[in-house]
DRENMAR-266344 format. One line per 4 residues: number of its first residue (from 1); their letters; for each residue x, y negated, z of C-alpha. Coordinates in Angstrom, 3 decimals. Layout:
// residues N
NUM) A) X:Y:Z ~ ...
This chain:
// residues 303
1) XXXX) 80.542:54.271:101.191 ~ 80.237:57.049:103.399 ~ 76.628:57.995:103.869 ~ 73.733:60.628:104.757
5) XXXX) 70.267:60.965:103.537 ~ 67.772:62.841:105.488 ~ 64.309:63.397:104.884 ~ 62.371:63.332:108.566
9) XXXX) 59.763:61.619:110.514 ~ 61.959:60.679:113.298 ~ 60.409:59.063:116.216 ~ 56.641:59.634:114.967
13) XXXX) 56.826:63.519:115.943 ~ 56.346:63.611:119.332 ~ 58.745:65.959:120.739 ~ 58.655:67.011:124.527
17) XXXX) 61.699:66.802:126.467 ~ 60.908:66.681:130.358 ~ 60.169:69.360:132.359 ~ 58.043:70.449:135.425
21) XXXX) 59.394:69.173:138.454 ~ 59.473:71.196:141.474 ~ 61.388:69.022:144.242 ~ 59.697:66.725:146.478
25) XXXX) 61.878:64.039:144.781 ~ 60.188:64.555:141.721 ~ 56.966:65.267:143.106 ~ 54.767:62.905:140.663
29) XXXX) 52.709:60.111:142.273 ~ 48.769:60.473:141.888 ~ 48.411:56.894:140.356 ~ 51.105:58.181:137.629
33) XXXX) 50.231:61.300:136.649 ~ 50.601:62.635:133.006 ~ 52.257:59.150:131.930 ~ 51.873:60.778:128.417
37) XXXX) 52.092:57.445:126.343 ~ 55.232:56.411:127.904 ~ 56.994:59.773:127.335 ~ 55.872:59.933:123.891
41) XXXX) 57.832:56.632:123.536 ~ 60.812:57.766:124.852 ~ 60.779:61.030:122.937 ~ 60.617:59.133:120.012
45) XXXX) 63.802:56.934:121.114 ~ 65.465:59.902:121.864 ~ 64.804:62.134:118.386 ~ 66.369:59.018:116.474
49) XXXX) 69.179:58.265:118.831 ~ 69.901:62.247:118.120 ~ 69.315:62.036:114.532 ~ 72.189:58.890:114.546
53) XXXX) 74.428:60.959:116.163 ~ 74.350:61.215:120.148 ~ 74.962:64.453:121.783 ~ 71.973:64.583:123.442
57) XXXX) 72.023:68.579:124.194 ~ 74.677:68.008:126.773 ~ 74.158:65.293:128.505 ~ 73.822:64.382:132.093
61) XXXX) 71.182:61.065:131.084 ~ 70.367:58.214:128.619 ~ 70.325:54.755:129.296 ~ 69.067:52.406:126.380
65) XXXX) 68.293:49.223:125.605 ~ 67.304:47.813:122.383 ~ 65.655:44.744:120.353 ~ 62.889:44.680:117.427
69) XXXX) 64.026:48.468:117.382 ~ 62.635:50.889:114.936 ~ 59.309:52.192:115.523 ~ 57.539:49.242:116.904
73) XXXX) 55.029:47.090:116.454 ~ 54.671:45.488:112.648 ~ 52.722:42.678:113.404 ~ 53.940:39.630:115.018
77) XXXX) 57.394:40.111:113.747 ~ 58.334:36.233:114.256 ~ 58.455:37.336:118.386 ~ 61.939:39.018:119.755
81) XXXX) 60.461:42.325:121.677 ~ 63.008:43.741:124.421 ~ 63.238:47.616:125.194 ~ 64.849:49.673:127.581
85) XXXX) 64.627:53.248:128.843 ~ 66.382:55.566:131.103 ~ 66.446:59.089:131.744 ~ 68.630:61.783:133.697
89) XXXX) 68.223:65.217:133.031 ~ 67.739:68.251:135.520 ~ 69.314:71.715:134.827 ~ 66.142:73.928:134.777
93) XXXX) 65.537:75.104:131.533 ~ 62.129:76.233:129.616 ~ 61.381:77.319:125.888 ~ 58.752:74.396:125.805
97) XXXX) 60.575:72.054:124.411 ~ 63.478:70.968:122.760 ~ 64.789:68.902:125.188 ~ 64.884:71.982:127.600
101) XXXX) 65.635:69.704:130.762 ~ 63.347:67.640:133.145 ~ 63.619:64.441:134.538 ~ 65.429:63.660:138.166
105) XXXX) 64.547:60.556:140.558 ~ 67.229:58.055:140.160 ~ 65.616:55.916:142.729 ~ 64.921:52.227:141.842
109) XXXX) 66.995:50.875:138.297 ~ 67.480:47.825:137.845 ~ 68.387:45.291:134.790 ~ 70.523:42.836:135.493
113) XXXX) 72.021:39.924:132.804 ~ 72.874:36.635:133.472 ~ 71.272:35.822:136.316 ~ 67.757:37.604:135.710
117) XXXX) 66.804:41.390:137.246 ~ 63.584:43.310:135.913 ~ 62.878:46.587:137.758 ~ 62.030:49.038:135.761
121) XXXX) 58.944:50.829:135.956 ~ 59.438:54.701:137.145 ~ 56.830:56.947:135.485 ~ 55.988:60.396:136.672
125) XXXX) 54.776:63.144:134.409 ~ 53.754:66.910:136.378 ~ 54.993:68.766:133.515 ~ 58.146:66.474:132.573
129) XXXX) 59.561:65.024:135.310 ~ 60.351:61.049:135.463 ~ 61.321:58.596:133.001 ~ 62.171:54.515:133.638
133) XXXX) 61.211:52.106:131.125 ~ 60.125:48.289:130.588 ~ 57.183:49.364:128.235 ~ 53.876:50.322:129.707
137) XXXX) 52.297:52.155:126.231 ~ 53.495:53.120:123.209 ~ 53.816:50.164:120.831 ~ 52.233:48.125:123.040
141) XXXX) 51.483:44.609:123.465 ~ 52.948:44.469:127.004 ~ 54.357:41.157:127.815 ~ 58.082:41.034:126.735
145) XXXX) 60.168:41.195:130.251 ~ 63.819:41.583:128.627 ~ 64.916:38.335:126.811 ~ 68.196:38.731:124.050
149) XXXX) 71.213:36.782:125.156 ~ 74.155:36.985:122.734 ~ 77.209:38.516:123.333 ~ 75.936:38.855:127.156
153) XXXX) 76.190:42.230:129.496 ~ 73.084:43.927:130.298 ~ 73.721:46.392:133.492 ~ 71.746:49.071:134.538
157) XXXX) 71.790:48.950:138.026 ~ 70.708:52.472:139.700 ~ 70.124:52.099:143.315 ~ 70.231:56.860:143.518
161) XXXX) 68.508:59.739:145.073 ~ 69.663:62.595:146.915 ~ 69.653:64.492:143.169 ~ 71.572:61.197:141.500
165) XXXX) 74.548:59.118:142.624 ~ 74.331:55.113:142.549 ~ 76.104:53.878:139.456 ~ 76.074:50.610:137.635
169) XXXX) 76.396:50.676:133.830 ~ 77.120:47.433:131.445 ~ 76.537:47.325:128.029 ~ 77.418:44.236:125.718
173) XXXX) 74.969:42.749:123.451 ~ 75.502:42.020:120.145 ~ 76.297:38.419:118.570 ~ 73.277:38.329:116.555
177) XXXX) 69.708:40.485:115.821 ~ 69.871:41.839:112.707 ~ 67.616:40.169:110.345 ~ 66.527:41.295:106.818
181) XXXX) 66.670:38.239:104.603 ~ 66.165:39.810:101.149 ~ 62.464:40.014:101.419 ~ 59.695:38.817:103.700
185) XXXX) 56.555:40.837:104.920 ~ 53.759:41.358:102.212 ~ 56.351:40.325:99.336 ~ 55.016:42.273:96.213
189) XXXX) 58.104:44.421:94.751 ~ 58.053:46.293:91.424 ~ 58.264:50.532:92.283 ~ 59.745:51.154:88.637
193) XXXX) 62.756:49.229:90.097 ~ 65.719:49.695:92.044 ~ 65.257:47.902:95.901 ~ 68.046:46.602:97.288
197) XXXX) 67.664:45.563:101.162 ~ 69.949:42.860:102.423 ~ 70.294:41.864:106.439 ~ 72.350:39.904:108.253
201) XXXX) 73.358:40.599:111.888 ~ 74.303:43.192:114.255 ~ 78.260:44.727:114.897 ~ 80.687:46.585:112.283
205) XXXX) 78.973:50.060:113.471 ~ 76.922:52.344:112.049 ~ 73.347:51.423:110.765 ~ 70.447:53.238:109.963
209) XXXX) 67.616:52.531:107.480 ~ 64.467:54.196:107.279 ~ 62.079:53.605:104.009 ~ 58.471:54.855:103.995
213) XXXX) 55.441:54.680:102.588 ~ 52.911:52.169:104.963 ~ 49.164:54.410:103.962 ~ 45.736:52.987:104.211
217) XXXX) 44.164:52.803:107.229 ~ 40.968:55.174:107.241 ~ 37.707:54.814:108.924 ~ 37.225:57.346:111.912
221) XXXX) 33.858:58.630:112.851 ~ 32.599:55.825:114.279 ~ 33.977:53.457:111.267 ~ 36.739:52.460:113.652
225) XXXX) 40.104:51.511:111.501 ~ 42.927:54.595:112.327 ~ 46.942:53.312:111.768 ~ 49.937:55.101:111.569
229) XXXX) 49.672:56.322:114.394 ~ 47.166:59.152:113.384 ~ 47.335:58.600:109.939 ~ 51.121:58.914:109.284
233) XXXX) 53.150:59.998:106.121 ~ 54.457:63.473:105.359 ~ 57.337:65.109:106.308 ~ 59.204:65.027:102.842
237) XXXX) 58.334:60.998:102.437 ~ 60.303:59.015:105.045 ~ 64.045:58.487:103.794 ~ 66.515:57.773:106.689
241) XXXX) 69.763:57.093:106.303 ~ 72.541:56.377:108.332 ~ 75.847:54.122:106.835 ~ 79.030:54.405:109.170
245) XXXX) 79.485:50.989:108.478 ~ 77.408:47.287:108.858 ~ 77.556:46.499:104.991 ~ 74.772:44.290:104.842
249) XXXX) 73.369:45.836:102.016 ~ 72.017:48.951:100.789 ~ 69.656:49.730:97.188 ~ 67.239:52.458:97.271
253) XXXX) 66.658:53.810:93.555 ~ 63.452:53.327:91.520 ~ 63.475:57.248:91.875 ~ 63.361:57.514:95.548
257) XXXX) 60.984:54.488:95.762 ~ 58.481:56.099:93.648 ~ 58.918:59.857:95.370 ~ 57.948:58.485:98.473
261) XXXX) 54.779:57.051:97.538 ~ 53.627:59.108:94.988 ~ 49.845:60.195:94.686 ~ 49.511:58.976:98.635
265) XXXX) 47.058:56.600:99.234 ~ 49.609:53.893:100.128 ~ 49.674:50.366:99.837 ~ 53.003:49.493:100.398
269) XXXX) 56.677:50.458:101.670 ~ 58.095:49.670:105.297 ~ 61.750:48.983:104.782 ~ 63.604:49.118:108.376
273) XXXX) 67.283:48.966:109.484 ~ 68.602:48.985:112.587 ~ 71.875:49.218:114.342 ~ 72.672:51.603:117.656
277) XXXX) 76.505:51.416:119.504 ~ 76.414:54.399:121.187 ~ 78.543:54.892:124.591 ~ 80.030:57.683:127.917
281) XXXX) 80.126:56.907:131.536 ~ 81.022:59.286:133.805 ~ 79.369:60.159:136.627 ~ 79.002:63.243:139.153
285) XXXX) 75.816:64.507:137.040 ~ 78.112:64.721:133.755 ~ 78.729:62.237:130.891 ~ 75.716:59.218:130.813
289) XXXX) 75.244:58.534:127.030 ~ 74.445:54.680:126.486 ~ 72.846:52.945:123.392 ~ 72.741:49.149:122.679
293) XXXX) 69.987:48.604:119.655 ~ 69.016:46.567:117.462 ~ 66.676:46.256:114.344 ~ 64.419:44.823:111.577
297) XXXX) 61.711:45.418:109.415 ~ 59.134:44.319:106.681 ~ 56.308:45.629:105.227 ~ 56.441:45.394:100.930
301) XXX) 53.318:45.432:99.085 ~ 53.746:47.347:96.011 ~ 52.648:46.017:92.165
């Protein structure tokens, strides 16, 4: 089975990708200013969708949507939580970031599927331009606007600006979420053995897993519990992997298992997979890249 390992922290790095704006179009609204949570989100959407294999240094824009996707919430895993993002990219470039283009005004976007439309919210940034999602903060608790339909298409339906034609984009959804059925959160595994992770759901594309060590949360300065979030692992201990096909199965070695958590103060292993279909629409801006997500994940405590 054709696979690759890499060693990153995708989607935790935050890694700026929007620009300045400098037309009145992009001018940012007062009430939106410095939407820096939001754009962290999306950076972190689009480092892993780069890291699975989109061509993200040419294109014209992304437009994603995605359930129980990687990097989000843990808790409440029982509830179905619906994501979607969109951005188009200017041509000015800048050494700031690696994403060397801002974002354009694509004037109201709208999702449309089976009878329901959510507008998506437009947020403005003064030093990166504008970005469209459903999700108000990172990993938030927002209420959960985009419901999953099998085998049902989603459009994107972009209303323009003078800087970006109208277009409407459809992507499919899958038949089923992918679910991981081989182990429940807070199961107790054994480090000294092999783990293998077994899922059902999703399409015959590729799928990525991501394996890491879940640390101890540590008291701040004013005793207040700090996550992940500003806690997170290091560098050489998050194991992604990408499979080019939906096996519904993969085994991590006792030896990987154990180099990830060792001498960290860790109590435990998140195990995630998730699937992205990645797609091209043309439009006058260049080629639109597309993603259709989906994903899973458990927490393990370790023996």
């Amino acid at each position: 089975m054709k696979n690759k390992s890499i060693f990153i922290l995708t989607g935790i790095i935050s890694i700026f990708f929007l620009i300045a704006c400098q037309s009145e179009l992009n001018s940012p609204n007062q009430n939106n200013l410095n939407d820096q949570p939001s754009f962290e989100t999306v950076n972190s959407d689009l480092a892993l969708m780069k890291d699975g294999g989109m061509p993200l240094d040419d294109a014209a824009g992304v437009f994603s949507i995605g359930w129980n996707e990687m990097f989000r919430p843990f808790e409440d895993s029982n509830t179905v939580k619906g994501m979607a993002f969109a951005v188009a990219f200017g041509e000015r470039e800048t050494d700031l970031s690696h994403f060397r283009r801002f974002g354009l005004d694509m004037g109201n976007i709208f999702i449309n599927y089976s009878g329901n439309q959510i507008e998506m919210q437009k947020r403005f940034h003064d030093r990166r331009g504008i970005a469209y999602s459903l999700f108000k903060r990172p990993f938030g608790h927002s209420e959960n606007l985009l419901g999953f339909l099998p085998n049902t298409e989603y459009q994107f339906e972009v209303t323009g600006s003078e800087v970006f034609a109208p277009i409407t984009i459809s992507l499919t959804s899958p038949s089923a979420l992918m679910d991981i059925t081989s182990h429940i959160s807070g199961e107790i595994i054994n480090p000294a053995e092999d783990l293998t992770v077994i899922w059902e759901g999703g399409n015959e594309g590729k799928i990525a897993l991501r394996l890491m060590p879940h640390l101890r949360p540590h008291r701040g300065p004013g005793g207040g519990r700090h996550g992940m979030g500003e806690h997170h692992p290091p560098f050489d201990r998050v194991l992604f992997i990408v499979l080019e096909t939906n096996p519904g199965t993969y085994t991590f070695t006792s030896e990987q298992v154990q180099r990830i958590m060792n001498d960290l103060d860790t109590d435990g292993l998140m195990v995630e997979v998730s699937q992205m279909e990645f797609g091209e629409v043309v439009h006058p801006n260049g080629i639109l890249h597309t993603a259709m997500r989906n994903g899973n994940s458990v927490m393990l405590r370790v023996d």
